[in-house]
KEMIPA-712327 format. One record per residue (C-alpha): residue number from 1; residue in one letter; x, y, z. Coordinates in pm, whole numbers, plus 50000, padded with zeros to 5 digits. Layout:
<pts>
<pt><num>NUM</num><residu>A</residu><px>X</px><py>Y</py><pz>Z</pz></pt>
...
</pts>
This chain:
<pts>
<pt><num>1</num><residu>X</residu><px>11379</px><py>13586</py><pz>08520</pz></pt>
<pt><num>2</num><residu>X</residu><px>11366</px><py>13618</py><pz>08155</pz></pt>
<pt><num>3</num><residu>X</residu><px>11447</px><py>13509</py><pz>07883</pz></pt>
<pt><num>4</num><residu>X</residu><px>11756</px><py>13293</py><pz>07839</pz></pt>
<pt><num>5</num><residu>X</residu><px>11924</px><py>13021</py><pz>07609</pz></pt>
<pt><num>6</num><residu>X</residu><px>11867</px><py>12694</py><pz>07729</pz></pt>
<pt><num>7</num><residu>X</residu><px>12031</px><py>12447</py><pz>07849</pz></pt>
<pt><num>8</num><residu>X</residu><px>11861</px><py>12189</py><pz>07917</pz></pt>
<pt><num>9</num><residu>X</residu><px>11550</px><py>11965</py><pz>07728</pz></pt>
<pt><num>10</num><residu>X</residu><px>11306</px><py>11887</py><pz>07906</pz></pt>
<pt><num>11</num><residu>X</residu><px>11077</px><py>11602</py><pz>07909</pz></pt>
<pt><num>12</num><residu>X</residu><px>10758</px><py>11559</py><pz>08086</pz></pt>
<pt><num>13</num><residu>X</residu><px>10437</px><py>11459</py><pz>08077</pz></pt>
<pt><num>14</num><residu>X</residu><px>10204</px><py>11707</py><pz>08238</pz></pt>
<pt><num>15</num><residu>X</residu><px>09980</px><py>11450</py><pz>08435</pz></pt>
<pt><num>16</num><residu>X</residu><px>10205</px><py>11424</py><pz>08709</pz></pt>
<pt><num>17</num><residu>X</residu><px>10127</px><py>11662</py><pz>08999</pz></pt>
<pt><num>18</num><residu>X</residu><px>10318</px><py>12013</py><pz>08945</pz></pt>
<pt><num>19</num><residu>X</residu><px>10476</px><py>12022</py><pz>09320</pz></pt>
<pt><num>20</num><residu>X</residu><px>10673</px><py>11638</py><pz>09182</pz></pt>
<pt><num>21</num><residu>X</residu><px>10775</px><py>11820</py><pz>08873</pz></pt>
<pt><num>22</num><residu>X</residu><px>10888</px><py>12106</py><pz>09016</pz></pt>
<pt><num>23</num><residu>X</residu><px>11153</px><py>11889</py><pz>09289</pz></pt>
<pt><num>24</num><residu>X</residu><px>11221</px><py>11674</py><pz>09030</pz></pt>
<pt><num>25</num><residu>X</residu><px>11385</px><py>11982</py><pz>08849</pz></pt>
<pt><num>26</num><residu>X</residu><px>11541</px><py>12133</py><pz>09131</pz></pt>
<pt><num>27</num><residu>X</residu><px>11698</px><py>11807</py><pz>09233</pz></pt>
<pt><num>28</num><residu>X</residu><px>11834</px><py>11802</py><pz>08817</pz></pt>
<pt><num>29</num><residu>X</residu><px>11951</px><py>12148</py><pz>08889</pz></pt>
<pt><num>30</num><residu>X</residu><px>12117</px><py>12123</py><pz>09211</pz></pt>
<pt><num>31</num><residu>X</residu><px>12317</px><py>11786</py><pz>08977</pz></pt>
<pt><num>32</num><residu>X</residu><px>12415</px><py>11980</py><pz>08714</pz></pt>
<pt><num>33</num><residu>X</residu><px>12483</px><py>12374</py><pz>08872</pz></pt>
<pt><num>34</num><residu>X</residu><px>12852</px><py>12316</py><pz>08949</pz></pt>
<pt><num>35</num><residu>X</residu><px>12921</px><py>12292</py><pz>08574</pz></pt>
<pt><num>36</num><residu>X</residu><px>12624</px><py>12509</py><pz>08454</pz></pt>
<pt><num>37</num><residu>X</residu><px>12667</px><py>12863</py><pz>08720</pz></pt>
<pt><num>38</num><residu>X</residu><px>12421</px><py>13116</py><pz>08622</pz></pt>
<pt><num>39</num><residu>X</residu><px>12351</px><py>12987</py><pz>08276</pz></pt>
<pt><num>40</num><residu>X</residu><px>12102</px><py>12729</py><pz>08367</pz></pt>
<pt><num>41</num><residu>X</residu><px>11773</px><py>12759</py><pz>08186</pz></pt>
<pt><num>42</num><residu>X</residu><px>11521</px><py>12473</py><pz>08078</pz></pt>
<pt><num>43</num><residu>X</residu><px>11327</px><py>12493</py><pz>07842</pz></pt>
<pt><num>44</num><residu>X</residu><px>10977</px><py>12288</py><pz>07885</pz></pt>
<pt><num>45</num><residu>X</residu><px>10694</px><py>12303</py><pz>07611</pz></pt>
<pt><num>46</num><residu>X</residu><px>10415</px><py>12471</py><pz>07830</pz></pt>
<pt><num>47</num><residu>X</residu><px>10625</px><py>12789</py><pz>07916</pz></pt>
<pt><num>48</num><residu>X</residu><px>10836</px><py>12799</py><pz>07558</pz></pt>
<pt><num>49</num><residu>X</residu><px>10612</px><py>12785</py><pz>07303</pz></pt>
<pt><num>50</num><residu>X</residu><px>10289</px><py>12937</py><pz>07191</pz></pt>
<pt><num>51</num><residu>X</residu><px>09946</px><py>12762</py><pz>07272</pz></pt>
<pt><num>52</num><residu>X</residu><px>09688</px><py>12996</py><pz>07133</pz></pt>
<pt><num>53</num><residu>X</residu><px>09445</px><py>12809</py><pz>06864</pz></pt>
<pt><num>54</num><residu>X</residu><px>09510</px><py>12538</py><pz>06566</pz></pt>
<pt><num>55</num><residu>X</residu><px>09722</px><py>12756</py><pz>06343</pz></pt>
<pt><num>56</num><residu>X</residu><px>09968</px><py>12856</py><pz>06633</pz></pt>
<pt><num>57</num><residu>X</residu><px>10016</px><py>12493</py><pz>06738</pz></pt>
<pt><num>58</num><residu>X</residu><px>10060</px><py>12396</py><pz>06381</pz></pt>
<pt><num>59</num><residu>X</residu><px>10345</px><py>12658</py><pz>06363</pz></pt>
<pt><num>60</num><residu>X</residu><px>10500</px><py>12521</py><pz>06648</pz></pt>
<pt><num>61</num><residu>X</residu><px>10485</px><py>12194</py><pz>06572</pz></pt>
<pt><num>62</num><residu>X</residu><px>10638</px><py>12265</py><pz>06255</pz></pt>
<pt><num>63</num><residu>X</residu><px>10310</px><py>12243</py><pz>06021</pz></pt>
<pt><num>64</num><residu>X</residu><px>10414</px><py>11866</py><pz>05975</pz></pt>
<pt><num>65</num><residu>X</residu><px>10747</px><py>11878</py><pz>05953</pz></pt>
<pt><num>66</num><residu>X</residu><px>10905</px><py>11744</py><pz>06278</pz></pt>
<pt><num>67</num><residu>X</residu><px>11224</px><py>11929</py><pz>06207</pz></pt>
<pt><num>68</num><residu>X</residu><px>11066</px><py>12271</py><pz>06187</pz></pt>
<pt><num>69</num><residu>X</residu><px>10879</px><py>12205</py><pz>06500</pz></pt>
<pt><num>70</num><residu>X</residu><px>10979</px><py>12392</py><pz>06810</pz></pt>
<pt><num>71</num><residu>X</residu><px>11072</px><py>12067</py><pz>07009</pz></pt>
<pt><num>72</num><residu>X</residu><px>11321</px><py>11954</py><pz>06733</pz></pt>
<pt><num>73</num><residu>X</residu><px>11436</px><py>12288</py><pz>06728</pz></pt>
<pt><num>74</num><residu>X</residu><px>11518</px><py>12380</py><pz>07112</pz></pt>
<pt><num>75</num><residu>X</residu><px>11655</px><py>12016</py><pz>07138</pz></pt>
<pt><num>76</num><residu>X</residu><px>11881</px><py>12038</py><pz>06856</pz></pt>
<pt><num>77</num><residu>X</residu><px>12004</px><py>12382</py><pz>06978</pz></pt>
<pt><num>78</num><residu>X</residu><px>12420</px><py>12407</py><pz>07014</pz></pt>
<pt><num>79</num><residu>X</residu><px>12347</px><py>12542</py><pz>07333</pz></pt>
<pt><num>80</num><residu>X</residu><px>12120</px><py>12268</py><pz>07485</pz></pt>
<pt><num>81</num><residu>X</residu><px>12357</px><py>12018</py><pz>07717</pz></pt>
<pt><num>82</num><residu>X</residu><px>12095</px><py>11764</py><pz>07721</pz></pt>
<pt><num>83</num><residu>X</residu><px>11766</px><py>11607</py><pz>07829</pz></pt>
<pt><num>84</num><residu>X</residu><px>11632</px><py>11610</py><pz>08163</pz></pt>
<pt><num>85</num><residu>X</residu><px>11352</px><py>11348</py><pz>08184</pz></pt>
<pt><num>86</num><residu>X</residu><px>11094</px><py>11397</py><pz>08472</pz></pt>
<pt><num>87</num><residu>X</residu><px>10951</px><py>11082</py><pz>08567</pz></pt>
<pt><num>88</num><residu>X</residu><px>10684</px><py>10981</py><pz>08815</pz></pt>
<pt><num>89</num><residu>X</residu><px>10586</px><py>10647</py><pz>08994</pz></pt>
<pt><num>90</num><residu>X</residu><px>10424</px><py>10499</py><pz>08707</pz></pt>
<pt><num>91</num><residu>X</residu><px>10722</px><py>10622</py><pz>08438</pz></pt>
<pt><num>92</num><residu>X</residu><px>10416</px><py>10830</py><pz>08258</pz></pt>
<pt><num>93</num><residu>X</residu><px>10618</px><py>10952</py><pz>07995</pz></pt>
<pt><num>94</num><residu>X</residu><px>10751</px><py>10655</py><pz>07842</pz></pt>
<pt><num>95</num><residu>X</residu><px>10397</px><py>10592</py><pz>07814</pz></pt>
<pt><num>96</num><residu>X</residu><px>10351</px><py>10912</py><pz>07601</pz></pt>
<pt><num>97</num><residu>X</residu><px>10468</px><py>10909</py><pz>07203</pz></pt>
<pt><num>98</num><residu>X</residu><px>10554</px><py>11278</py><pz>07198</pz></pt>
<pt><num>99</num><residu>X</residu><px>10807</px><py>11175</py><pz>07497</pz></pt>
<pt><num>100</num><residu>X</residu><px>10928</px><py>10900</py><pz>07370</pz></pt>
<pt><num>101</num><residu>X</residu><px>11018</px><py>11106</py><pz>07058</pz></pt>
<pt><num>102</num><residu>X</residu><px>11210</px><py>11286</py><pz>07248</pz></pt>
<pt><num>103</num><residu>X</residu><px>11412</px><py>11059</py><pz>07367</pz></pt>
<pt><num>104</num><residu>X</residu><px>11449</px><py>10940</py><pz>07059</pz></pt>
<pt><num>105</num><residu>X</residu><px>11583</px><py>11285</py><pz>06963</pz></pt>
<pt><num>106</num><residu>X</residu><px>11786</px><py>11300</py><pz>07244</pz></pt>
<pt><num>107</num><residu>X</residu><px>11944</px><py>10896</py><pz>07173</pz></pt>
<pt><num>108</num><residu>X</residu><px>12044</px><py>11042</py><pz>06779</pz></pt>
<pt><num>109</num><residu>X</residu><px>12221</px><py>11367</py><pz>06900</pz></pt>
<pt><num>110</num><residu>X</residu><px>12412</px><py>11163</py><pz>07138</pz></pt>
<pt><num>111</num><residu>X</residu><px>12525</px><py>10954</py><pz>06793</pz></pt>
<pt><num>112</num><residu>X</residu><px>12583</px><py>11245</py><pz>06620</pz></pt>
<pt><num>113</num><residu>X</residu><px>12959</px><py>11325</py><pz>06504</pz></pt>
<pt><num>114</num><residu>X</residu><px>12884</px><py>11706</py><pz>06476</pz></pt>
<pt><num>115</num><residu>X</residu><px>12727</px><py>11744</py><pz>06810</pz></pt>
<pt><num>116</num><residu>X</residu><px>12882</px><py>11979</py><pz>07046</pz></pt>
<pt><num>117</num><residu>X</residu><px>13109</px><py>11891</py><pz>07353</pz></pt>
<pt><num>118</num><residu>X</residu><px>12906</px><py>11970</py><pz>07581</pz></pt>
<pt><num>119</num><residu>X</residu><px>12572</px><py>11795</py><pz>07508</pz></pt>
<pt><num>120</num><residu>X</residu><px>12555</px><py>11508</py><pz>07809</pz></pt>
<pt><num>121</num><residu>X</residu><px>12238</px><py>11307</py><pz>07606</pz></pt>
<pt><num>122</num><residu>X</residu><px>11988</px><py>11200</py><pz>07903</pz></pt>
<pt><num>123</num><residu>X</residu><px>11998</px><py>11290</py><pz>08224</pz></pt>
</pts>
């Protein structure tokens, strides 16, 4: 418990029930742990950034510019291996623009010539 790098995105839309999002990550980690050990950490928008009135929110969403916002940020991190997309019945987050930004994001860094090794793009 702490803080930690992350090392994994991820993507979510907060309408689906909590127990669903919680298995849904468990199952992702129990995937990914062989290669990951003790350095898994996710890193998901309600616990990592700050949600305290307008001007906070502005900060963190990078007072209009999407690259200073602390989505673009996290998933452009050298550290971050990918995206880990929770979906529900109804696929409720391709239904969402801030998600589908995020893949988005996720789709260029896979392109990217200067990404790191280890980033896996969507998983």
């Amino acid at each position: 418990v702490g803080p930690k790098r992350l090392t994994w995105f991820v993507s979510h839309f907060w309408g689906m029930a909590v127990p669903h999002f919680v298995e849904s990550l468990q199952h992702h980690a129990v995937q990914v742990q062989d290669s990951m050990r003790d350095n898994l950490s996710y890193w998901v928008c309600t616990f990592s950034i700050r949600q305290h009135g307008p001007s906070v929110v502005q900060e963190e969403l990078g007072h209009g510019v999407i690259e200073h916002s602390s989505f673009y940020i996290a998933m452009w991190d050298g550290n971050c291996c990918g995206t880990a997309l929770v979906l529900d019945t109804h696929v409720s987050p391709l239904q969402r623009i801030w998600c589908l930004f995020e893949l988005f994001q996720t789709f260029r860094h896979e392109r990217d010539d200067n990404i790191e090794a280890n980033f896996q793009g969507l998983l």
